[in-house]
C-alpha positions, -999 to 999 in steps of 0.1 A, spaced: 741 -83 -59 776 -66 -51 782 -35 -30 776 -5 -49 796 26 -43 782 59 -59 800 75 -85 806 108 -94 784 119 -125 760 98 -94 764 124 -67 765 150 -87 732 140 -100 719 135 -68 729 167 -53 719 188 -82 683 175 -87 675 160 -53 656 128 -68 655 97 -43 676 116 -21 663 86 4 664 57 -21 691 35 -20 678 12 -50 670 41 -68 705 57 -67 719 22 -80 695 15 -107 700 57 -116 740 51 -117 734 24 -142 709 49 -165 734 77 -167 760 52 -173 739 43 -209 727 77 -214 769 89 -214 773 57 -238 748 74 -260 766 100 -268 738 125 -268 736 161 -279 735 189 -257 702 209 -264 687 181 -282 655 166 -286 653 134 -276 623 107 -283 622 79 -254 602 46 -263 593 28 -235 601 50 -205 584 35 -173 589 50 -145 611 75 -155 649 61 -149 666 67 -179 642 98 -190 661 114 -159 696 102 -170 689 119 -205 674 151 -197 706 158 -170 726 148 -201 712 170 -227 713 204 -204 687 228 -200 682 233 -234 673 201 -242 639 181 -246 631 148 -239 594 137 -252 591 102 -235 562 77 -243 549 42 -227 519 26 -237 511 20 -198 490 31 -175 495 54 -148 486 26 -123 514 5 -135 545 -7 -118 560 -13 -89 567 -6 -59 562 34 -78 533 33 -104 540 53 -136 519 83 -125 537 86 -90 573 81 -105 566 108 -135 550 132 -114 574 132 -89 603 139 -119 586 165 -132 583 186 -97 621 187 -100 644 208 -119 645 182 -146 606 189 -150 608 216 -176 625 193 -199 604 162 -198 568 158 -215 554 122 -204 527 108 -222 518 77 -205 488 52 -221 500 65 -255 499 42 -285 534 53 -305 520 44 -336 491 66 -332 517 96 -317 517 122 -339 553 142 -348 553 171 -365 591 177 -361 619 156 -361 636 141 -336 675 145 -332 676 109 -313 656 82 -303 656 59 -274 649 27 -265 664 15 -230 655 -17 -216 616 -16 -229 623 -37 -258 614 -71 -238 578 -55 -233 574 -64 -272 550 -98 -280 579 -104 -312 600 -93 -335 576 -79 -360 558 -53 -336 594 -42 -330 605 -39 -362 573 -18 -370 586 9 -345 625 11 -358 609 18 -394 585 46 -380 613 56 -362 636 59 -396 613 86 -405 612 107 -374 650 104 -358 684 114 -373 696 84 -352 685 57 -326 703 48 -290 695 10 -279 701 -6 -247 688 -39 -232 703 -70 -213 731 -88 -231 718 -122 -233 755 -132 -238 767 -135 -201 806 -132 -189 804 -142 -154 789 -175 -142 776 -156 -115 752 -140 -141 739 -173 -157 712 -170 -128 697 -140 -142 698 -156 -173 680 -185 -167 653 -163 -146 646 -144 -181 647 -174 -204 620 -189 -181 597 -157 -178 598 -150 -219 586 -192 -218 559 -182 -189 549 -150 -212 542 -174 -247 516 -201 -222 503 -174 -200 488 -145 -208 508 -116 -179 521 -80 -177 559 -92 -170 585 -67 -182 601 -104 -201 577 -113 -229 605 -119 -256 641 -117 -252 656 -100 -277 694 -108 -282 723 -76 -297 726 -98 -330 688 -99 -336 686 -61 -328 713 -54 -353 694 -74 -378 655 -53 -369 677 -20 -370 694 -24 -406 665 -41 -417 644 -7 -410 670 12 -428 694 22 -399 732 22 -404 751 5 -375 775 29 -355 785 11 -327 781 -16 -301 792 -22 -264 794 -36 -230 776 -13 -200 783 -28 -168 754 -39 -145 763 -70 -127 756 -48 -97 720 -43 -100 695 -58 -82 672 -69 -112 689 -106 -112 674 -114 -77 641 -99 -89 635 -121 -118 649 -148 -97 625 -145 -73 598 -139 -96 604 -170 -121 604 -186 -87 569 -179 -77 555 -187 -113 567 -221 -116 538 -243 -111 519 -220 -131 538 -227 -159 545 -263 -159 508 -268 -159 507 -244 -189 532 -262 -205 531 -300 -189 554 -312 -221 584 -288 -208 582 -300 -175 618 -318 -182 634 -288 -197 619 -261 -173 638 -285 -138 670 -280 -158 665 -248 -158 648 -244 -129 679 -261 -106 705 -244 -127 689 -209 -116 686 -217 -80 722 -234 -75 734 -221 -45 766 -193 -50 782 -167 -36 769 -140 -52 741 -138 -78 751 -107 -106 729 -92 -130 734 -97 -164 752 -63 -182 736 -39 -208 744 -45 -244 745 -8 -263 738 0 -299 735 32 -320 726 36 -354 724 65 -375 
């Protein structure tokens, strides 16, 4: 992970809300969020839907977007006790004892499909949650709800297609923890990866018309190191799981942990769809 230097829309943030005034991780992984939320291109005053919001990063990214006007109504199927090293219920009841509060409505252990919406939304959101999804067709069945309940859709994940050979690290770490998340039953944040072509593909297939597509940089992050670590600690698990990839999985295995200079994250691919 590189040296991170706040930016402005950053301190400004910072200083205006006083979230994580303390937290150095925090501010980086919040720099990132408001750099997607101003790729958006969201409307101030609007009401926003937010699928998949954890603990909260980009729901504060939007709702300092959207002004005080706006509303952002963020769902994860979750429970309050999960996550780490905040649980949901910490991390959302901290944000909404700040002046973002009055904008925000969390509903946390809350089945989307089973959310009921009486009025349309002017945008939905999905940013970096769609991994969390078991395949393709349980994500496909939220884009086509979604056509009947948004104007237009904002999506942003990791862009499988990395630029930097610093980054093929990260991707290695995620390849092997969607593997460990189709032999062993876990909670990981990678159960299937989920490239920008396939997402293209889900969206039109739901009925959404492509708008646009780019690069958000995030080579800086610490989430590379993370998974690293993490893919790390799983990897007996998973060759006894799956003895017949054992050849495969070393590859991949000694390819993630050559030693470098620096280890980047992998960026954030951005689509929106109207």
């Amino acid at each position: 992970m590189t040296a991170v230097q706040l930016n402005e829309q950053t301190t400004k943030f910072l200083v205006q809300h006083k979230l994580y005034e303390n937290d150095g991780i925090q501010h980086i992984q919040l720099q990132h969020r408001i750099s997607l939320a101003e790729a958006f291109h969201l409307p101030k005053g609007g009401r926003i839907l937010e699928i998949g919001c954890g603990q909260g990063d980009t729901t504060m990214a939007i709702a300092h977007i959207i002004g005080k006007e706006g509303r952002v109504v963020a769902i994860d199927n979750a429970s309050r006790d999960y996550g780490t090293p905040f649980t949901l219920g910490e991390a959302t009841d901290y944000i909404l004892q700040s002046s973002l509060g009055k904008r925000i409505s969390f509903h946390l252990e809350t089945d989307f499909n089973e959310f009921e919406v009486s009025t349309p939304f002017d945008v939905a959101v999905f940013s970096h949650s769609s991994w969390y999804f078991k395949n393709p067709h349980e994500l496909l069945s939220f884009f086509t709800r979604l056509r009947l309940l948004t104007k237009r859709i904002c999506f942003a994940e990791w862009d499988l297609h990395y630029t930097e050979m610093e980054q093929r690290s990260h991707f290695c770490a995620v390849s092997i923890l969607a593997l460990y998340s189709k032999f062993v039953e876990n909670e990981s944040n990678v159960q299937t990866l989920f490239n920008k072509t396939q997402i293209q593909q889900l969206l039109e297939q739901a009925g959404f018309h492509i708008e646009k597509q780019m690069t958000v940089d995030a080579t800086f992050l610490p989430d590379a190191k993370w998974e690293i670590d993490y893919a790390n600690t799983i990897h007996k698990e998973l060759e006894v799981a799956a003895p017949d990839l054992k050849p495969f999985l070393l590859s991949y295995y000694e390819l993630m942990n050559e030693p470098q200079d620096d280890v980047l994250s992998l960026n954030s691919f951005v689509i929106t769809a109207t």
